[in-house]
C-alpha positions as CSV (number, residue, x, y, z in Angstrom):
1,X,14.2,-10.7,10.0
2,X,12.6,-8.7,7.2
3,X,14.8,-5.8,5.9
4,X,11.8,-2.7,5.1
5,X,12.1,0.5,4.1
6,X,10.3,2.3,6.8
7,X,13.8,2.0,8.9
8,X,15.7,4.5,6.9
9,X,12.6,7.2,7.2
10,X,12.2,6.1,11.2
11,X,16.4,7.1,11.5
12,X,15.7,10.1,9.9
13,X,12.6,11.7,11.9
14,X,15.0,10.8,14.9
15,X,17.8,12.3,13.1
16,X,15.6,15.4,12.3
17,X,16.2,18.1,14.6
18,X,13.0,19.3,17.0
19,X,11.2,16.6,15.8
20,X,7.3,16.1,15.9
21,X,5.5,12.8,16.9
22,X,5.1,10.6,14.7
23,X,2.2,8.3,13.1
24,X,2.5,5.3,11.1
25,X,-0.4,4.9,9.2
26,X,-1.0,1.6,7.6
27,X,-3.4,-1.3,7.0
28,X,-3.0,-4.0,9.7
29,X,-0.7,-6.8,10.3
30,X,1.4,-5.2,7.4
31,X,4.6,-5.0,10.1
32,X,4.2,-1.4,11.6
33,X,4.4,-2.5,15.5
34,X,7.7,-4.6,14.5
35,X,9.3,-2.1,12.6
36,X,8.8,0.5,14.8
37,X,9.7,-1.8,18.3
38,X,12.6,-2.7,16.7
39,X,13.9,0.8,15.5
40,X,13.0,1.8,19.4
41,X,15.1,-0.9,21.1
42,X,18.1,-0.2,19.0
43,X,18.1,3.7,19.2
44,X,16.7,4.3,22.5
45,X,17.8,3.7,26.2
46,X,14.1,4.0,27.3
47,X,10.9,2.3,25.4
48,X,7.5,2.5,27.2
49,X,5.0,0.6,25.1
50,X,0.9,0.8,25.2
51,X,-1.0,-1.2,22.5
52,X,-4.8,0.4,23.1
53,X,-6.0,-2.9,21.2
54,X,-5.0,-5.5,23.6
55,X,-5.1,-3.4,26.8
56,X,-8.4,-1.0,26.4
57,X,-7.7,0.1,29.8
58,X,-4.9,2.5,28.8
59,X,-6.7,4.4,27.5
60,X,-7.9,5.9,31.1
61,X,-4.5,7.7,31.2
62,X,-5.5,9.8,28.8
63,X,-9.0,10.7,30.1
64,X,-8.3,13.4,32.6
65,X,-5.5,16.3,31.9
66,X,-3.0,15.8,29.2
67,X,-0.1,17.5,30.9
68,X,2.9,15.9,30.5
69,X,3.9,15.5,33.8
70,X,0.8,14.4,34.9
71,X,0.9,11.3,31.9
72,X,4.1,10.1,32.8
73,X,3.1,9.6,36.5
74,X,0.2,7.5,35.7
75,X,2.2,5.7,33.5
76,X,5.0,5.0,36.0
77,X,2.1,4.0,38.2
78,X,0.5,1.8,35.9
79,X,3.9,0.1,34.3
80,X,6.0,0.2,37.3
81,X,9.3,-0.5,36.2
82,X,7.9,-1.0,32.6
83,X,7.8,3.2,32.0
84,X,11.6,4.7,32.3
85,X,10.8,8.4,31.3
86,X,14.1,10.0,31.4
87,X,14.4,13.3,28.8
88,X,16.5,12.5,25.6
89,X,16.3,8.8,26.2
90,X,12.8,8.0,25.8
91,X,10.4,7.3,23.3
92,X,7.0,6.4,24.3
93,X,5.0,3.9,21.4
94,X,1.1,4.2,21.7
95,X,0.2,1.0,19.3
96,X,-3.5,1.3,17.2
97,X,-3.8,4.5,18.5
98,X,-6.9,5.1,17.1
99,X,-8.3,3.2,19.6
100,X,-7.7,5.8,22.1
101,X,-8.5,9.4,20.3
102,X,-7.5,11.3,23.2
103,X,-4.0,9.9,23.3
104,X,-3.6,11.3,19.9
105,X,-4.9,14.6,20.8
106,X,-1.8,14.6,23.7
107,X,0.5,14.7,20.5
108,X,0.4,18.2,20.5
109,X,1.5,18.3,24.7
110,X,4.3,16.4,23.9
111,X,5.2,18.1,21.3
112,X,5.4,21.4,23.3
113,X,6.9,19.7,25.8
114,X,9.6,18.4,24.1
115,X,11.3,15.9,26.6
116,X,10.3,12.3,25.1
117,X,9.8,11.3,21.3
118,X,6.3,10.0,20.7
119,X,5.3,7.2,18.0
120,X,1.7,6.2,17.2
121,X,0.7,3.3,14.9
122,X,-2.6,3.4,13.6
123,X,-4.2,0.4,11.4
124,X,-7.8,2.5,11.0
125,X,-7.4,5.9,11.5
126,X,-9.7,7.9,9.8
127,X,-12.0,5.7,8.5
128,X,-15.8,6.3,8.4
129,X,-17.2,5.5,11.7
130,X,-14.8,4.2,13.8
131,X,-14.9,5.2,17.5
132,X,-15.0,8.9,18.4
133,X,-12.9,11.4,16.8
134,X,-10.4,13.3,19.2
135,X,-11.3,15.9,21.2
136,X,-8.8,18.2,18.8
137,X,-6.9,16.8,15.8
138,X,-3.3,17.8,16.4
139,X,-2.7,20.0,13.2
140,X,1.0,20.3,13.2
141,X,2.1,18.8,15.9
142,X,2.9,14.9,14.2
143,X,4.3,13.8,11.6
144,X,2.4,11.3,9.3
145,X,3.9,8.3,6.9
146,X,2.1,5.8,5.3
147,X,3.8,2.3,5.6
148,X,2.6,-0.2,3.2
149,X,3.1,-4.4,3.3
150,X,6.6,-5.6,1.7
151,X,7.0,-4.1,-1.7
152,X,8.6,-5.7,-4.7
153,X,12.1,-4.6,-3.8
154,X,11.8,-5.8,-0.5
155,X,10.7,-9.0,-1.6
156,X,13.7,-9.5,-3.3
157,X,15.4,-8.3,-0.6
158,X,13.7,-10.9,1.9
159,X,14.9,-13.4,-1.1
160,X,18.4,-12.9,-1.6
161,X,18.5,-10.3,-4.3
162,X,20.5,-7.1,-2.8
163,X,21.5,-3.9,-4.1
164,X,24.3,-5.3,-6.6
165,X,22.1,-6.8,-8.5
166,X,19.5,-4.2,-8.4
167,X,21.8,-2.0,-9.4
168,X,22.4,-4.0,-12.8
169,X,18.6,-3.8,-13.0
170,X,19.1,-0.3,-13.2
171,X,21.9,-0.2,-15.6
172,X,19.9,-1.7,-18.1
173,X,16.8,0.5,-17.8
174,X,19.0,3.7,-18.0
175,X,21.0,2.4,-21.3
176,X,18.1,0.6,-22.4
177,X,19.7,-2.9,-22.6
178,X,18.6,-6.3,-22.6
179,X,18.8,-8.0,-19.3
180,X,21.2,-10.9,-19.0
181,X,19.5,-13.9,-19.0
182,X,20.1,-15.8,-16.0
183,X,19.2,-12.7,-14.0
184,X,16.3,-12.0,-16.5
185,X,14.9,-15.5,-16.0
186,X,15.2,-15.6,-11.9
187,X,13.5,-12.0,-11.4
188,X,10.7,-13.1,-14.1
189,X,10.0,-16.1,-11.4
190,X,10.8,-13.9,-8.5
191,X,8.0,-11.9,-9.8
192,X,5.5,-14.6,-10.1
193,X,6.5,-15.5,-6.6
194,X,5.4,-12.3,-5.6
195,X,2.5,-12.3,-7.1
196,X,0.7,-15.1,-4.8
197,X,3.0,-14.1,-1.7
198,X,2.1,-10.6,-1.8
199,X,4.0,-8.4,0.7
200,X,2.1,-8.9,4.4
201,X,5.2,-9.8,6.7
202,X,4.1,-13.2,8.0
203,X,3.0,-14.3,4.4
204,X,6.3,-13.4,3.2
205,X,8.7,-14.7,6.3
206,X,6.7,-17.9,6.0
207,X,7.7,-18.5,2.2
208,X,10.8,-17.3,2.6
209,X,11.7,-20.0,5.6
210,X,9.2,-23.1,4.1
211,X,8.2,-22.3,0.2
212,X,5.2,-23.9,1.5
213,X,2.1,-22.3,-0.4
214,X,-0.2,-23.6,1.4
215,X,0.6,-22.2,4.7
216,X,1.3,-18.9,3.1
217,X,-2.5,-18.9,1.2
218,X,-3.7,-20.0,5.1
219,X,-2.4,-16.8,6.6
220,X,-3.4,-14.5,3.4
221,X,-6.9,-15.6,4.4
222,X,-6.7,-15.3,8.0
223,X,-5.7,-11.6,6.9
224,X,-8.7,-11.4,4.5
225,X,-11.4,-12.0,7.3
226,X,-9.8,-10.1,10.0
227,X,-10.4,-7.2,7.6
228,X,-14.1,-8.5,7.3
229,X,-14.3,-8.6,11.1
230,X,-13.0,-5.2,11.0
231,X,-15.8,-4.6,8.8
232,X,-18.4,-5.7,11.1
233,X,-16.7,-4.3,14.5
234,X,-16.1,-1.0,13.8
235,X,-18.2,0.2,11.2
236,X,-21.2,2.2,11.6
237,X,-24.1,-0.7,12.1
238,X,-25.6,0.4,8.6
239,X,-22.7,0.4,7.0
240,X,-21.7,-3.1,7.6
241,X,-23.2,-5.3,5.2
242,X,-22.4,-2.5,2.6
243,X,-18.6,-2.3,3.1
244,X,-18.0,-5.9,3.3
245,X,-19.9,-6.8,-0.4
246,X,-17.7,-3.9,-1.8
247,X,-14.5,-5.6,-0.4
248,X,-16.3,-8.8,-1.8
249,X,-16.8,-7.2,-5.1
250,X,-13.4,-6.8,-6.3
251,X,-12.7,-10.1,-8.1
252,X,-15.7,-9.6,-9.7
253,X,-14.8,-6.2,-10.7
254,X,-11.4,-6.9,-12.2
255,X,-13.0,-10.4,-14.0
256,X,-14.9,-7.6,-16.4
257,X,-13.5,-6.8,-19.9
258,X,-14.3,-2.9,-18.7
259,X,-12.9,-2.7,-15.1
260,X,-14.5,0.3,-13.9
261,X,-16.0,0.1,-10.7
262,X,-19.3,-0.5,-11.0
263,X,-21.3,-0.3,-8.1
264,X,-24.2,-2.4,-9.7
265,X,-21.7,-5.7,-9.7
266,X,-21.5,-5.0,-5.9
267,X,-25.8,-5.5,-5.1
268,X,-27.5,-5.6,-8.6
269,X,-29.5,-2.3,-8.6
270,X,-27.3,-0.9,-6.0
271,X,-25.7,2.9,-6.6
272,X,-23.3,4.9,-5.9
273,X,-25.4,7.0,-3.4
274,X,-25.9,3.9,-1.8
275,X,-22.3,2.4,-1.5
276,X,-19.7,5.1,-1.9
277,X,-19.1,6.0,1.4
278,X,-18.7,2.0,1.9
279,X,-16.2,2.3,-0.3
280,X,-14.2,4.8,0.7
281,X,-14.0,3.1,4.4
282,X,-12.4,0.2,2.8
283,X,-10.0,2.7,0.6
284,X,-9.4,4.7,4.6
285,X,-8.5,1.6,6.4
286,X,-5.5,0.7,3.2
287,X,-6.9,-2.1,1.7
288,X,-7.1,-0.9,-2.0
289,X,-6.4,1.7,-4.0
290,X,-8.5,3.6,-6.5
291,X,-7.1,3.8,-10.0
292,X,-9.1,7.1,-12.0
293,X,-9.6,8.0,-15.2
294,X,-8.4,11.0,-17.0
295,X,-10.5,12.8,-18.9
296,X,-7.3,13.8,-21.0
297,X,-3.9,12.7,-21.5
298,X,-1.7,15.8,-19.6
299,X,0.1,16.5,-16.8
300,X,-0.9,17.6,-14.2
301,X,-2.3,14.1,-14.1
302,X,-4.4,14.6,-10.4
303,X,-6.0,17.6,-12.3
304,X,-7.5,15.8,-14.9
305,X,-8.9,12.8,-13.0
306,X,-12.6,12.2,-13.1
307,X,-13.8,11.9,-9.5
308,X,-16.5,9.3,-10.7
309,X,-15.1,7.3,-13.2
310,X,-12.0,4.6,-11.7
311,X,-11.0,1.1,-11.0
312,X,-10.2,-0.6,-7.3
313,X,-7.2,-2.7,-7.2
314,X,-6.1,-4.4,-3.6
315,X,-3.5,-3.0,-2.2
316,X,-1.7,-6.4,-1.6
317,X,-1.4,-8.6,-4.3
318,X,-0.9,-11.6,-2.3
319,X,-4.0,-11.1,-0.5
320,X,-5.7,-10.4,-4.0
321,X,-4.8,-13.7,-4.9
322,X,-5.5,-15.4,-1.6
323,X,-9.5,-14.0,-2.4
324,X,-10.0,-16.2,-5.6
325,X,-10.6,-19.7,-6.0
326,X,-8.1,-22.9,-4.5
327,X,-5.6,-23.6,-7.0
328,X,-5.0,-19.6,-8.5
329,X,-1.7,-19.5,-6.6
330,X,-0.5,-22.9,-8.9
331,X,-1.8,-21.3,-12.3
332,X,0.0,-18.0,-11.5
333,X,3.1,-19.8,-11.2
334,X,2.9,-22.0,-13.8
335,X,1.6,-18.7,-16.7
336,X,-2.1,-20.8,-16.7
337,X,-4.2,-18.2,-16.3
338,X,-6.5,-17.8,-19.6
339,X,-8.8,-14.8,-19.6
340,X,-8.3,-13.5,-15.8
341,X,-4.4,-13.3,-16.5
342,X,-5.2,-9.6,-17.6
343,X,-6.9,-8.7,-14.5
344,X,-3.7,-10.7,-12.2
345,X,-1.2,-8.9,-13.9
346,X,-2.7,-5.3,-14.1
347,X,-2.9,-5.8,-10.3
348,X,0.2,-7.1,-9.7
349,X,1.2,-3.5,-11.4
350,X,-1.4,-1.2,-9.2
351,X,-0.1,-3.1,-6.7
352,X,3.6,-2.1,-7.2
353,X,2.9,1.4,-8.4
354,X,1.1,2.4,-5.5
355,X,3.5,0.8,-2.9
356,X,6.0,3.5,-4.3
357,X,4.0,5.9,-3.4
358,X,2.3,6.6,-6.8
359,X,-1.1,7.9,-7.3
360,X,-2.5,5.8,-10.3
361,X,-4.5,6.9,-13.5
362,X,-5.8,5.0,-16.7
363,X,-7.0,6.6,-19.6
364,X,-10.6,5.4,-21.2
365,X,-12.9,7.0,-24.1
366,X,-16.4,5.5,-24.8
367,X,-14.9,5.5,-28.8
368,X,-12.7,2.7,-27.7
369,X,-9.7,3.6,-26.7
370,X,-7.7,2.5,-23.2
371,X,-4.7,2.4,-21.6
372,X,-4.1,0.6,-18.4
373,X,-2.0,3.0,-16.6
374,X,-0.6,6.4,-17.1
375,X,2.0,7.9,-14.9
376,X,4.1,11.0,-15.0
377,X,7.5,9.7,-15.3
378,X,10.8,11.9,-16.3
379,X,8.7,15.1,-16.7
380,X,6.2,13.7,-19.1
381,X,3.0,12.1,-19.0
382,X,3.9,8.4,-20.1
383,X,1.7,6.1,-21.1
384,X,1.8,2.2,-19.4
385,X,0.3,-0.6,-21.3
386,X,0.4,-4.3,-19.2
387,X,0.5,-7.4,-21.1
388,X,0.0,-10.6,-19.7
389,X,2.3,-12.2,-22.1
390,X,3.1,-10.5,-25.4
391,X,0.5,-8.4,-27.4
392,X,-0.5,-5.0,-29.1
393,X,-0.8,-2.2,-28.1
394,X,-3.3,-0.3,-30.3
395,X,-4.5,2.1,-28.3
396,X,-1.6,3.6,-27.5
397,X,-0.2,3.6,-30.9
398,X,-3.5,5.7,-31.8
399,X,-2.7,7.6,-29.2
400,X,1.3,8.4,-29.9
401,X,0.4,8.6,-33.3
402,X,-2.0,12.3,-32.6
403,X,0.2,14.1,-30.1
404,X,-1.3,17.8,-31.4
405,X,-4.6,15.7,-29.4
406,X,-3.2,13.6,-26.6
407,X,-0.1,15.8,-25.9
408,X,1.6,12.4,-25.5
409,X,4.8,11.4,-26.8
410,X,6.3,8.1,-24.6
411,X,5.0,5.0,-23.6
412,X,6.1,2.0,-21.9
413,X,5.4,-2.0,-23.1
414,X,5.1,-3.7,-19.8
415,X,5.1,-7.8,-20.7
416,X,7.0,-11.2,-20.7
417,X,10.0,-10.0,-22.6
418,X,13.6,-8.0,-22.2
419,X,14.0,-4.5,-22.8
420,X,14.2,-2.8,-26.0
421,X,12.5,-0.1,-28.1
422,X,10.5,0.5,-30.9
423,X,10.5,3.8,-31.4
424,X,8.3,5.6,-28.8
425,X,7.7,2.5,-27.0
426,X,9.7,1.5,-24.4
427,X,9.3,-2.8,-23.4
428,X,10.4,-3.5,-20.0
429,X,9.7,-6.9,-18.6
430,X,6.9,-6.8,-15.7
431,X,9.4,-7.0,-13.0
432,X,11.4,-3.7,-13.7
433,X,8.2,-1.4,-12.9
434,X,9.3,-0.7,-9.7
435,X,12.1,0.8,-10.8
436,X,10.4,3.6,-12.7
437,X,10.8,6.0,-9.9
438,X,12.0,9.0,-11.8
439,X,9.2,11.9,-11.5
């Protein structure tokens, strides 16, 4: 079984006195029914389970009144011994709740009423088009976290590598100290590993038990076109062929020396009136994330973003990968990767950053300059440069080198080496970005 993170934040809504409903938020098949299931089993005399997906005729519950009472007598009715509703030892799981908009308006009942804890899972909540929206939105009455697939650290995690050894990870980030090189060597091919596993649960569990890399690129893909059927269910009929060539688009987009999005690689001729909102239904259901340009170098970073101007990275790296040609998963691993290596590795970062929870920024100018990333880390707005292998870094040196203009005075070398410093410039190997947590 895969150790995740969303435990510790399920034990402490329960924890959390008068707490509200809760919503899991998160792309599908990226382990939310699981994790939550198993978090209800262990900490609850009662579970009463309703996945609106599978059984569409749950939803009929919910279509008269929403008093409390009244819900958990036609559940009892419908799930005979299958609904226990006893107060203070009962939580009730709706699954792909946005299947059933009035169930998550009843949120705010339960809430009132207080008796049973409530957990909804939703893979496609919000996204343009999909269904009808609730008769109310419950505005404060749940409580909303975003649950991602397996992140680095749980990767290593699922592979052996537990706290200890993170914990020397650490060490050597805060003293700024090389790495010794049996660990440095195993998390460098760790990271590689994750780079064409990715973090959806099956794809992981199946490496983890087989190392077979076929079977893992066979379920990566199974994922890809269930999002494409997605794509063609439940959006709006003229939206359809729209969403699904953006989602197409990406390794196109990435294969450019000048990632921006550009809605012409999507249709030639095509614009952003045309596709944007295509777009942003494929960013609602949490398949990618946007990456925006600043239009200067400062904190706050979210203020400076230019609405218009970014790049889309997937949200999973695995399932990045698992959209490129046969044999990508064998050059990853064996550092054979030529000119796209850029593109895999400046994913492979989005794809880390983000999963912690981190909005992410680049920094372009039409003169010349770019940097891949820049994040706000220990108070300061840090610049983050990601090398494939080894290489330079001009840009940012132009950059460090004019701090009355940039107001930047820290950057950080991601590449294939062990930490050090040259003066402003801190090198990290690729695998410690996760660990740059500190805000």
């Amino acid at each position: 079984m895969l150790k995740r993170k969303i435990e510790a934040k399920l034990i402490e809504w329960k924890n959390t006195p008068d707490h509200k409903p809760l919503i899991i938020k998160g792309c599908r098949q990226c382990g939310k029914t699981f994790s939550v299931l198993d978090f209800a089993r262990k900490n609850y005399k009662n579970v009463v389970y309703l996945n609106f997906f599978e059984n569409p005729d749950y939803a009929s519950v919910f279509s008269g009144s929403l008093e409390i009472d009244n819900l958990v007598m036609l559940l009892s009715a419908l799930l005979g011994k299958e609904a226990v509703f006893e107060a203070r030892e009962t939580v009730l799981v709706l699954d792909e709740i946005q299947d059933c908009p009035e169930a998550r308006t009843a949120l705010k009942f339960f809430r009132i009423d207080g008796r049973y804890d409530v957990i909804g899972t939703g893979s496609l909540l919000g996204v343009k088009g999909y269904g009808k929206d609730p008769k109310s939105v419950p505005v404060g009455s749940e409580t909303v976290i975003d649950m991602y697939p397996l992140d680095f650290e749980e990767f290593l995690w699922a592979n052996g590598i537990d706290a200890t050894v993170i914990n020397v990870l650490k060490k050597c980030l805060d003293n700024e100290t090389p790495v010794p090189e049996a660990l440095h060597n195993r998390m460098c091919q760790l990271l590689l590993q994750y780079a064409v596993v990715g973090g959806m649960p099956d794809a992981v569990q199946t490496f983890v038990n087989t190392k077979q890399m076929d079977e893992v690129l066979r379920i990566q893909r199974d994922i890809v076109r269930s999002y494409e059927d997605d794509m063609v269910k439940h959006a709006e009929k003229k939206d359809k062929p729209h969403i699904k060539a953006c989602f197409q688009s990406i390794p196109r987009q990435l294969a450019k020396e000048n990632k921006k999005f550009q809605y012409s690689v999507v249709k030639k001729g095509s614009t952003a009136s045309k596709f944007a909102g295509s777009l942003q239904w494929v960013e609602d259901a949490g398949i990618i994330s946007r990456c925006y340009n600043l239009s200067i170098t400062e904190l706050p970073l979210d203020g400076n973003a230019e609405e218009g101007v970014f790049k889309v990275y997937m949200r999973d790296m695995g399932l990045f990968v698992s959209m490129l040609e046969d044999g990508t998963q064998y050059d990853i691993l064996q550092g054979n990767l030529y000119r796209y290596k850029g593109a895999v590795f400046e994913n492979l970062i989005a794809d880390i950053f983000a999963k912690m929870g981190r909005k992410i920024y680049y920094f372009h100018k039409d003169s010349g300059l770019e940097v891949d990333f820049v994040i706000r880390y220990k108070g300061e707005c840090t610049l983050v440069e990601v090398k494939a292998a080894s290489g330079n870094i001009k840009s940012t040196k132009t950059i460090l080198a004019h701090p009355e203009k940039y107001h930047v005075n820290s950057a950080i070398k991601l590449g294939d080496y062990n930490v050090g410093r040259n003066d402003q410039v801190l090198t990290l190997p690729h695998y410690m970005a996760f660990l740059l947590t500190a805000l």
